[in-house]
Every structure is written in structure tokens, then in C-alpha cells.
C-alpha positions as CSV (number, residue, x, y, z in Angstrom):
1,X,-40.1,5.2,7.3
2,X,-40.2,8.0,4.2
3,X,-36.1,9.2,4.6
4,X,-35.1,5.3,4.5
5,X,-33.4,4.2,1.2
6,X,-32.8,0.5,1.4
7,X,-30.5,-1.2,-1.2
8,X,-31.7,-0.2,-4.6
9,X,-31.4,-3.3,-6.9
10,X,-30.7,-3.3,-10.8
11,X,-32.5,-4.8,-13.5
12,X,-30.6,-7.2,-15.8
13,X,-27.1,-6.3,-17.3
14,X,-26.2,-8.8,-20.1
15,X,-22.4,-8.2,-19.7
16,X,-22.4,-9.8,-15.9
17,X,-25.1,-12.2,-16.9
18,X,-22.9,-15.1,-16.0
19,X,-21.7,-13.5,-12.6
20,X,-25.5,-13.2,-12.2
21,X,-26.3,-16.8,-12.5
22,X,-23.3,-17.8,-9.7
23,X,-24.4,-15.0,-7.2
24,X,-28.4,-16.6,-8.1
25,X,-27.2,-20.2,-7.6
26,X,-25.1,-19.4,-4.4
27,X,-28.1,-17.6,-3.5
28,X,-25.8,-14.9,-1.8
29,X,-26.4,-11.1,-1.4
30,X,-23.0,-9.3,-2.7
31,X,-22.9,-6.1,-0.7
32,X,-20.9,-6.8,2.7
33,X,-18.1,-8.6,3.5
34,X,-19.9,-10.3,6.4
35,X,-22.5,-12.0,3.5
36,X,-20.1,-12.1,0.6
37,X,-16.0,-12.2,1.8
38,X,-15.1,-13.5,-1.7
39,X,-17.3,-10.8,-3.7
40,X,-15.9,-8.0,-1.3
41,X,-12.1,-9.1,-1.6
42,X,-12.5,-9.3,-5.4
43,X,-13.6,-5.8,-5.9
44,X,-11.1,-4.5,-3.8
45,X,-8.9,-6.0,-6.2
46,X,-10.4,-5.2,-9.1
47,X,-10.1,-1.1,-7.6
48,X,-6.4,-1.9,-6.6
49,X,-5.8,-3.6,-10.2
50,X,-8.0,-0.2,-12.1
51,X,-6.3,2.2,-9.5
52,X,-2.6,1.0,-10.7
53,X,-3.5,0.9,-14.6
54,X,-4.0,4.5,-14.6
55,X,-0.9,5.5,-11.9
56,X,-2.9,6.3,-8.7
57,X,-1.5,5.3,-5.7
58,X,-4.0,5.3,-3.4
59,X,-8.1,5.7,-3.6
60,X,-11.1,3.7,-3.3
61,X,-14.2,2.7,-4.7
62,X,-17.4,0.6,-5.4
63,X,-19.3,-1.1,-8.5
64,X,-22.9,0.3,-8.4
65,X,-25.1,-2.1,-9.8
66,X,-26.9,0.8,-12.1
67,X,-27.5,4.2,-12.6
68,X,-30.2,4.5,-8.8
69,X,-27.1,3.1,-6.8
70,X,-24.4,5.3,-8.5
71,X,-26.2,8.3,-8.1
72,X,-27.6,7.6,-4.6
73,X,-23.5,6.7,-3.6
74,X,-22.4,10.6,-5.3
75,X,-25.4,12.2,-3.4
76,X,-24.0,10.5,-0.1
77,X,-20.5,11.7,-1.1
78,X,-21.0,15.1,-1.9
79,X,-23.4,15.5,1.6
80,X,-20.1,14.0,4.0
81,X,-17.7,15.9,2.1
82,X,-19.9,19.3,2.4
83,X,-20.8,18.5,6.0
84,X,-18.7,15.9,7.5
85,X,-21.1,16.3,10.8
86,X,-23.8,14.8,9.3
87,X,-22.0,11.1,10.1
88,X,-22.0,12.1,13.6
89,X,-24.9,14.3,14.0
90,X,-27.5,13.5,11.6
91,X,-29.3,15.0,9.0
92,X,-31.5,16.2,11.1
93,X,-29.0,18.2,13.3
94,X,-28.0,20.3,10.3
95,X,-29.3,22.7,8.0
96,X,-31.6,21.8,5.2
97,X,-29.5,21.0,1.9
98,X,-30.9,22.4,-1.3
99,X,-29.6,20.3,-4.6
100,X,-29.7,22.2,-8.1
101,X,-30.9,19.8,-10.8
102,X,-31.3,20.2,-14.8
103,X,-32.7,18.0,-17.6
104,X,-29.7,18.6,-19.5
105,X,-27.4,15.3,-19.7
């Protein structure tokens, strides 16, 4: 179906190489807490642990496996927060989003 993303998977990162190797051995997909309790509860703690070294109270978060993911997650974001009806409606209820891009970094 052309407007499904499914889960966008990263190429190697040497800094979680030995977090790679236990998901790999467990042979356990990471992203819900129904297939992964232990990996969920650990990066809420993680978040709660980030969110109190720098004096917020309250927030949330996720760890995006790479650059694909992260943006993907801000593109979601800023499409709820611009039209919140979209969770209820669907994109295809609302008008057509335009997005302004530039190849400066």
C-alpha cells in the first residue's frame, strides 16, 4: 500500500554494538512493550533519568534508531500538533499538507 511506512530499521551503530548482539541473541524486536517489557521500561528510565539531569519535570520521548526514524517521528509530530484531527479522522479527511524543504543543514 504506497502511504504505509512500516518500521524503518538502522544500519550498524558501533556505540550500541554490544546491546545489538543481546537484542540479536534474544532474538527480540525492541519497539513495544508487548514484544520487549524490559527494553520499553528501560528507556522510560533512561527519559526519566535525561529528563531530571537537565530540571524538567515532566515530558516524554523515544530513541530512534537513526536519522529515517527520527525524522519520520518529527514529521508525525508536527502533522498531530498542526491538526490533532488527523488521529481521529485520517489523513485523508483533511486538507492536503504542503512541507517546505532545503538542502541547507
Amino acid at each position: 500500500h504506497p502511504p504505509f511506512y512500516n518500521h524503518l530499521f538502522a544500519g550498524l551503530d558501533y556505540h550500541s554494538l554490544p546491546a545489538r548482539w543481546i537484542t540479536e541473541a534474544l532474538n527480540a524486536s525492541a519497539y513495544t512493550y508487548e514484544v520487549a517489557p524490559v527494553g520499553v521500561l528501560l528507556e522510560e528510565e533512561v527519559l526519566r533519568t535525561l529528563r531530571k539531569m537537565i530540571g524538567w519535570t515532566s515530558g516524554d520521548g523515544i530513541f530512534c534508531p537513526g536519522g529515517s526514524v527520527s525524522n519520520m517521528c518529527a514529521m508525525n509530530v508536527a502533522r498531530y500538533r498542526l491538526c490533532p484531527r488527523v488521529k481521529t479522522a485520517g489523513l485523508s479527511a483533511l486538507p492536503r499538507l504542503v512541507l517546505f524543504t532545503s538542502g541547507e543543514v
